[in-house]
GUVO-777455 format. One line per field, with one value per residue (C-alpha): residue number from 1; residue in one letter; x, y, z. Coordinates in steps of 0.05 Angstrom, whole numbers, plus 32768, in hexadecimal, padded with zeros to 4 digits. Layout:
BEGIN
num = [NUM/...]
residuo = [A/...]
c1 = [X/...]
c2 = [Y/...]
c3 = [Z/...]
//
This chain:
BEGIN
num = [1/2/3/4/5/6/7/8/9/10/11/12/13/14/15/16/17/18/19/20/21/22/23/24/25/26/27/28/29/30/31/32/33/34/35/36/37/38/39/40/41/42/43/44/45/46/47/48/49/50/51/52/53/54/55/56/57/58/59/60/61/62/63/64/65/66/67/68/69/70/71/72/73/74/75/76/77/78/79/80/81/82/83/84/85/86/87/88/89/90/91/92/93/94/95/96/97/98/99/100/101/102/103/104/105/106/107/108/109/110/111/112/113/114/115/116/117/118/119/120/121/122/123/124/125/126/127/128/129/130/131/132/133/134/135/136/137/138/139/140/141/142/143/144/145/146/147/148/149/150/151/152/153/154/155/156/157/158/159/160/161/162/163/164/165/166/167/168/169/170/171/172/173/174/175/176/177/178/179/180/181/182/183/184/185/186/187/188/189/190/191/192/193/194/195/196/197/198/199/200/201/202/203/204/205/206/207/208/209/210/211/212/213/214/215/216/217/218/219/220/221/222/223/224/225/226/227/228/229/230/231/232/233/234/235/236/237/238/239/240/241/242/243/244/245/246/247/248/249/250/251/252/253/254/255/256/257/258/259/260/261/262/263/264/265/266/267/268/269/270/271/272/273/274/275/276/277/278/279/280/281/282/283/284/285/286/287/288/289/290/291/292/293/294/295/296/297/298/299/300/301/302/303/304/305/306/307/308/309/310/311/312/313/314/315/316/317/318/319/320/321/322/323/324/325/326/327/328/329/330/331/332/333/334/335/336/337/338/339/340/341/342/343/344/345/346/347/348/349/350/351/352/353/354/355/356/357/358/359/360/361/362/363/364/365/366/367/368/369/370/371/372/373/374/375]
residuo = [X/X/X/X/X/X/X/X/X/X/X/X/X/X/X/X/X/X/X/X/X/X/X/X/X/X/X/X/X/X/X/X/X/X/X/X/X/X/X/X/X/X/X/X/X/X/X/X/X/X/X/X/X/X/X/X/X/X/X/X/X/X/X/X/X/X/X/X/X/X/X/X/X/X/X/X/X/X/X/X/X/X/X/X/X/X/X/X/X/X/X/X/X/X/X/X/X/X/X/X/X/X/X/X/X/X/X/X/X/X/X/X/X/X/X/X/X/X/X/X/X/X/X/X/X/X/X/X/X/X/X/X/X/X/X/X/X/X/X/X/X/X/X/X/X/X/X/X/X/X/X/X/X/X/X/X/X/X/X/X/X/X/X/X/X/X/X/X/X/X/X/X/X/X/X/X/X/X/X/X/X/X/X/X/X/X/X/X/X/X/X/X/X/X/X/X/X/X/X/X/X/X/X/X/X/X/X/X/X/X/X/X/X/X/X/X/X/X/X/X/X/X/X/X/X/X/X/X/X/X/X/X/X/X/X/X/X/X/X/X/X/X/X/X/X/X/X/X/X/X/X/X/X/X/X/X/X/X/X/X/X/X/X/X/X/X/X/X/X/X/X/X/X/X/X/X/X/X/X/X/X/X/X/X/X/X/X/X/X/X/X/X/X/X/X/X/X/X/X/X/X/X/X/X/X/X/X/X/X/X/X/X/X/X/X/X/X/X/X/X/X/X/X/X/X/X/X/X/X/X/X/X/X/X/X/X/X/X/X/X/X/X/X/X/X/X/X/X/X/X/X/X/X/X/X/X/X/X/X/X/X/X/X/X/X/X/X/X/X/X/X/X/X/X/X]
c1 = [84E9/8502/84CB/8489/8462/843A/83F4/840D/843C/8407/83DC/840D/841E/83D1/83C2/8383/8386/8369/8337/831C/8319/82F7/82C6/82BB/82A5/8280/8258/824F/822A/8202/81F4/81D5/81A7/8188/8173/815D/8128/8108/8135/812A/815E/8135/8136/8182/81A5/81A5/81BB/81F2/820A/8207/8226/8269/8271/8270/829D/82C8/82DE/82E5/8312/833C/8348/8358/8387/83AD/83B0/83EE/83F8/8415/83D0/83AC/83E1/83D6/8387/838C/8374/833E/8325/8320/830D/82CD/82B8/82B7/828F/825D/8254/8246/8219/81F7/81DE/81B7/819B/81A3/816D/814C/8148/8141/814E/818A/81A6/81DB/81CE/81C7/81A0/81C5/8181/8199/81BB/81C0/8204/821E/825A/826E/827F/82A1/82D4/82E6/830F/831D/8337/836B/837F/838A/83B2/83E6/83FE/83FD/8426/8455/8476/8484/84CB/84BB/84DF/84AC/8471/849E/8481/8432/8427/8430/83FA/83D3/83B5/83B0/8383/835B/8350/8338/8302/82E6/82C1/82B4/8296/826D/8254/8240/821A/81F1/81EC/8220/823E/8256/8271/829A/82B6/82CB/82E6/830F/8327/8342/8365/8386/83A7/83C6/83DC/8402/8423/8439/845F/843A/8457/8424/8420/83FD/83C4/83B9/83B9/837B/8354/8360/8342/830B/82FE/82F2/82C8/829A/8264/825E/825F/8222/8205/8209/81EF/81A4/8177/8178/81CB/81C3/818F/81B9/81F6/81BF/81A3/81E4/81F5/81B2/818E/8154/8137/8117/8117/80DE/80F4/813B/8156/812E/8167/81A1/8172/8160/81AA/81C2/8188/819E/81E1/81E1/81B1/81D5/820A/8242/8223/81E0/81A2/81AD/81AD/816D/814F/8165/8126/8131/8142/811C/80DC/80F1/8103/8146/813D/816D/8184/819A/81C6/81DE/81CF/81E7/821C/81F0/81BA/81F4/820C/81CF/81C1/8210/8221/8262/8286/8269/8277/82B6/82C9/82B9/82D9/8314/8307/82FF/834D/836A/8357/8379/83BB/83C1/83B6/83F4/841D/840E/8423/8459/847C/8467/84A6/8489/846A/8425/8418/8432/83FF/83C7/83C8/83CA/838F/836E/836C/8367/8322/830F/8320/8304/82C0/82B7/82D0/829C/8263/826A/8283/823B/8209/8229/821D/8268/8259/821B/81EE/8215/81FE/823C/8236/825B/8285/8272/823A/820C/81DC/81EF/820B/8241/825A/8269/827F/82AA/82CF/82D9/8309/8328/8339/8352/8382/83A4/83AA/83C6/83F4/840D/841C/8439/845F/84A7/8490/84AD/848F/84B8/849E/8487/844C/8467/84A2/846E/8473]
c2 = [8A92/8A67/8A51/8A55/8A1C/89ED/89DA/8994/89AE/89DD/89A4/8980/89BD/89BF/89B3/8981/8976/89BF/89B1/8979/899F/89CC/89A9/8985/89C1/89D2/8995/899B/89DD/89B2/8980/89BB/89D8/899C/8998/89D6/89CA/8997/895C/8985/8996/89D4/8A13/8A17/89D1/89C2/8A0D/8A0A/89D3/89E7/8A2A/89FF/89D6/8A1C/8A42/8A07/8A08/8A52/8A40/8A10/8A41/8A76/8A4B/8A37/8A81/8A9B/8ACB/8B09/8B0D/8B18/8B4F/8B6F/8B71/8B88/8BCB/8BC1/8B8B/8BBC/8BFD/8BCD/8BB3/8C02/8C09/8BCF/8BF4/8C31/8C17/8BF4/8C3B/8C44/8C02/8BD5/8BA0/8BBA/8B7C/8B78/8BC4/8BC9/8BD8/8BA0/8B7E/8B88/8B67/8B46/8B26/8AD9/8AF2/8B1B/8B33/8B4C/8B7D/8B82/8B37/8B47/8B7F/8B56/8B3C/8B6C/8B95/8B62/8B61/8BAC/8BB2/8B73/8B9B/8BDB/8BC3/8B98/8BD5/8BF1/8BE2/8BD6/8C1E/8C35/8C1F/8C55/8C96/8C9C/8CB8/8C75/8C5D/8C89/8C67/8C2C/8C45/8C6F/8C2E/8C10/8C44/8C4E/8C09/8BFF/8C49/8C35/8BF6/8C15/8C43/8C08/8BF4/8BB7/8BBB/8B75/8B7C/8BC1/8BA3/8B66/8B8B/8BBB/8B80/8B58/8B9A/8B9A/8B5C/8B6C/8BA7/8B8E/8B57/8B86/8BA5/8BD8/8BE8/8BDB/8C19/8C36/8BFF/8C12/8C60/8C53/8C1D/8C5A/8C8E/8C60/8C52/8C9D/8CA5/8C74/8CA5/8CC3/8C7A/8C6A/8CAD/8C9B/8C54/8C36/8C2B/8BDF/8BE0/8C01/8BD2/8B9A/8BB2/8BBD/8B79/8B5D/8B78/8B60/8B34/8B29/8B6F/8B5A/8B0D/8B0B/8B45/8B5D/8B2B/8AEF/8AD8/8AC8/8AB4/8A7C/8A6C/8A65/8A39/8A0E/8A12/89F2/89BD/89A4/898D/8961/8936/895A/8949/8926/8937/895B/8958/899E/89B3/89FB/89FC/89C4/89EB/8A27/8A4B/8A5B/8A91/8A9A/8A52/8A4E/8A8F/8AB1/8A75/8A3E/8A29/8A24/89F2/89CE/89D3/89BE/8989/8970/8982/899E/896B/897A/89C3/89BB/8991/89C8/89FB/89CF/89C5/8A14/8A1C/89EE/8A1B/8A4D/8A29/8A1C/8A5D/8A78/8A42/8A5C/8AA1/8A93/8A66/8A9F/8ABF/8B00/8B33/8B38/8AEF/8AF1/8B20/8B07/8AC7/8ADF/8B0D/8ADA/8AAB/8ADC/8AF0/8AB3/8AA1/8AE4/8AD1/8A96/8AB3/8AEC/8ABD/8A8A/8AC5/8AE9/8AA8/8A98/8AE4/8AF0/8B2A/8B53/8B31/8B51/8B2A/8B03/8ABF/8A84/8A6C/8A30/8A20/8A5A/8A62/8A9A/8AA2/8AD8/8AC7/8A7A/8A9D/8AD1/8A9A/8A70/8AA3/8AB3/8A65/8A6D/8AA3/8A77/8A43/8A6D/8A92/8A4F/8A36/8A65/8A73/8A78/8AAF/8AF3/8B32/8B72/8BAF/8BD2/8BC2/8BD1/8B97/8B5A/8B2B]
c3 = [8809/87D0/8798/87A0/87BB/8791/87A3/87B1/87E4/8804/8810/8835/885A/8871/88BB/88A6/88F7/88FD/88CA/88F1/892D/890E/88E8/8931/894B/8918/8918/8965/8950/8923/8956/8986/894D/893C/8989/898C/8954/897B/894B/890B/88D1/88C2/88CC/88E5/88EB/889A/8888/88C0/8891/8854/8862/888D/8847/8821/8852/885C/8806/8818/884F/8827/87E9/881C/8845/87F7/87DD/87F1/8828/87FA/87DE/881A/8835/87EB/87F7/8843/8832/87FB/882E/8864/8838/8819/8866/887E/883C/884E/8897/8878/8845/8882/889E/8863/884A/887F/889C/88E1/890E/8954/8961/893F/88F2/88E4/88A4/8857/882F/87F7/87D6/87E2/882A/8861/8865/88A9/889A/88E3/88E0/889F/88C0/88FA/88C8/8899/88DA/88F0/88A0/889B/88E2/88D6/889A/88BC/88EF/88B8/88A3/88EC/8909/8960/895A/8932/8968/899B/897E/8987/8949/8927/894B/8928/88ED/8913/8948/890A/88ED/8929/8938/88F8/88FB/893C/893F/8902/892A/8967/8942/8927/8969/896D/89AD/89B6/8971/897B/89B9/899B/8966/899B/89BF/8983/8968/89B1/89A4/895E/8982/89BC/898A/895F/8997/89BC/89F6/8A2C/8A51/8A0E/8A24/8A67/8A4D/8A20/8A57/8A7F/8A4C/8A4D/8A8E/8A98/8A61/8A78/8A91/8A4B/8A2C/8A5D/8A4C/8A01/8A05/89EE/8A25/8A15/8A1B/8A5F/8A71/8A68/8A89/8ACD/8AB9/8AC6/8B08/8B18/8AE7/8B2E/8B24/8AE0/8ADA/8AAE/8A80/8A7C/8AAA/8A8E/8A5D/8A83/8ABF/8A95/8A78/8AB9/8ACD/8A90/8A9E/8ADF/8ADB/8AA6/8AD7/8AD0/8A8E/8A7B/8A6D/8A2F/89E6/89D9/8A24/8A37/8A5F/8A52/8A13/89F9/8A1B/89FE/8A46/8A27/89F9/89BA/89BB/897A/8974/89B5/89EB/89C7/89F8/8A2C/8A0C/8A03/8A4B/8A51/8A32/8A33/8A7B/8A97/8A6F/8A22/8A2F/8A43/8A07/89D8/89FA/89F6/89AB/89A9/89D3/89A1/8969/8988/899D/8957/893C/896B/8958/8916/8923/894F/8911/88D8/88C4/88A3/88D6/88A8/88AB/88FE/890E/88E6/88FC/8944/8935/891D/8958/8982/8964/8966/89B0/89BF/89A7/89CD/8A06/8A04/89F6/8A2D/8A5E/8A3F/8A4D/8A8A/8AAE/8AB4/8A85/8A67/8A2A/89F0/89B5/89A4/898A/8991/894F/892B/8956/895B/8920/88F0/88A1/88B1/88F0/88DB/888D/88B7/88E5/88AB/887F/88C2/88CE/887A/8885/88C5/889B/885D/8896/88A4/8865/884C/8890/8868/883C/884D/8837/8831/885A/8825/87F8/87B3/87C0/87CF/878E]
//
């Protein structure tokens, strides 16, 4: 790349298209928590803002740094988030049976949310310096993998396992851009797959009762089974236009438990119908096809990959979540960006969003393989 760009130049490089969508979703999410306090700002709908104007200045000044800087601090990024899951097992907040957040005095900090990531950070630069050669010998994978597992064995021992999956799964995709040859996949879905009886063996009681609650959510419909009994309910007599904003029976009657966090799509299925759900999933899709378009016009590998991580992620969460409150797939805690309530998540999402904007920017800077060359 020639000069460096000027801040006037970034800002007309800035996809302010992808900022509204973003900010649509976002106030979509706003939109649902002010139903589901009955027509109230407070507890969740006023914080949900306040913490989108925050994150979105945080979004902005991450989308104008340039992209060197963030392949510089890959590694202190991702060496402070393994701290902040350590520091978790000794003085994290107990909630809901299990050990996920740290106190900060004015917040809770969730540094699972934090690594998702911090994780994608540290593996675009890993792989930046491979050659596709490189990816041939197993031994380079390596490092890689060990940076995988260290988090997401530090957030299943929390317990987090929506989170470690979600973590796994993103990881997969930086992998299998960066080259991996795909047999390597199917040998460690295989390793897996036949450690499965140990992995059950290993699991809470509460993780193995929601895996039997969702082969059969009938056999407990008042306990185990009660929550997605009552999401599907929601979801389908919502139908093709809902109920109407703030008529949701079961949410509005407080059937639908978690409606603010977890089961957010469906009040809004809910109360929006087929047709209000489907809009923000296409919202959610857009997000994404920009984020590939990103990394598909990034010329450096780092900025490629991170980019691609990124949307990824993000495509990955939504996925999970309206495959979770729909019973394609067990309850695993994973919320839905932008819209569910919750500081870290909506914080988390936000840098991500910054750093595809920042990898698109700045998509004609190269950066040499090695660390000690980046200006």
């Amino acid at each position: 790349m020639g000069s460096p760009l000027m801040p006037g130049e970034k800002l007309l490089r800035l996809r302010w298209l992808f900022v509204l969508v973003v900010a649509t979703i976002a106030l979509a999410g706003y939109a649902m928590l002010y139903s589901a306090a009955g027509g109230h700002h407070a507890p969740w709908a006023w914080r949900h803002a306040l913490r989108f104007a925050v994150a979105t200045v945080l979004m902005l000044a991450i989308a104008l740094t340039d992209i060197r800087v963030f392949y510089r601090l890959a590694y202190p990024l991702y060496a402070a988030a393994v701290a902040g899951l350590v520091a978790v097992e000794f003085l994290g907040e107990i909630g809901k049976g299990a050990q996920r957040w740290l106190d900060l005095g004015f917040v809770q900090l969730q540094p699972s949310e934090i690594m998702k990531v911090a994780l994608v950070l540290a593996l675009a630069r890993v792989f930046h310096g491979k050659e596709l050669a490189d990816l041939g010998n197993p031994l380079s994978l390596v490092v890689p993998l060990g940076l995988v597992l260290v988090p997401v064995v530090l957030v299943l021992w929390q317990p987090d396992l929506g989170t470690a999956v979600m973590l796994l799964a993103a990881s997969g995709t930086v992998f299998f851009a960066a080259g991996v040859r795909w047999w390597k996949f199917a040998l460690l879905i295989g390793g897996a797959l036949a450690a499965l009886p140990v992995l059950w063996g290993q699991m809470h009681d509460y993780q193995r009762q929601r895996v039997l609650t969702f082969l059969d959510p009938e056999t407990d419909p008042l306990g185990a089974g009660y929550h997605i009994i009552q999401s599907k309910i929601a979801l389908g007599s919502g139908g093709l236009w809902g109920k109407g904003f703030m008529n949701g029976s079961q949410s509005q009657l407080n059937f639908l438990p978690e409606k603010q966090t977890d089961f957010v799509f469906t009040m809004l299925a809910e109360e929006l119908g087929l047709v209000g759900a489907l809009a923000v999933l296409a919202l959610c899709l857009i997000v994404v096809a920009y984020g590939l378009s990103f990394a598909m016009h990034a010329r450096s590998q780092f900025a490629r990959l991170l980019a691609l991580g990124m949307a990824c992620t993000f495509g990955l969460y939504v996925m999970i979540n309206v495959a979770m409150v729909t019973g394609l797939i067990p309850v695993v805690g994973v919320p839905l960006p932008l819209i569910s309530y919750g500081g870290t998540a909506m914080l988390t999402a936000m840098v991500g969003f910054g750093l595809l904007l920042s990898a698109d920017i700045h998509r004609d800077v190269t950066i040499p393989l090695f660390a000690d060359d980046v200006g």
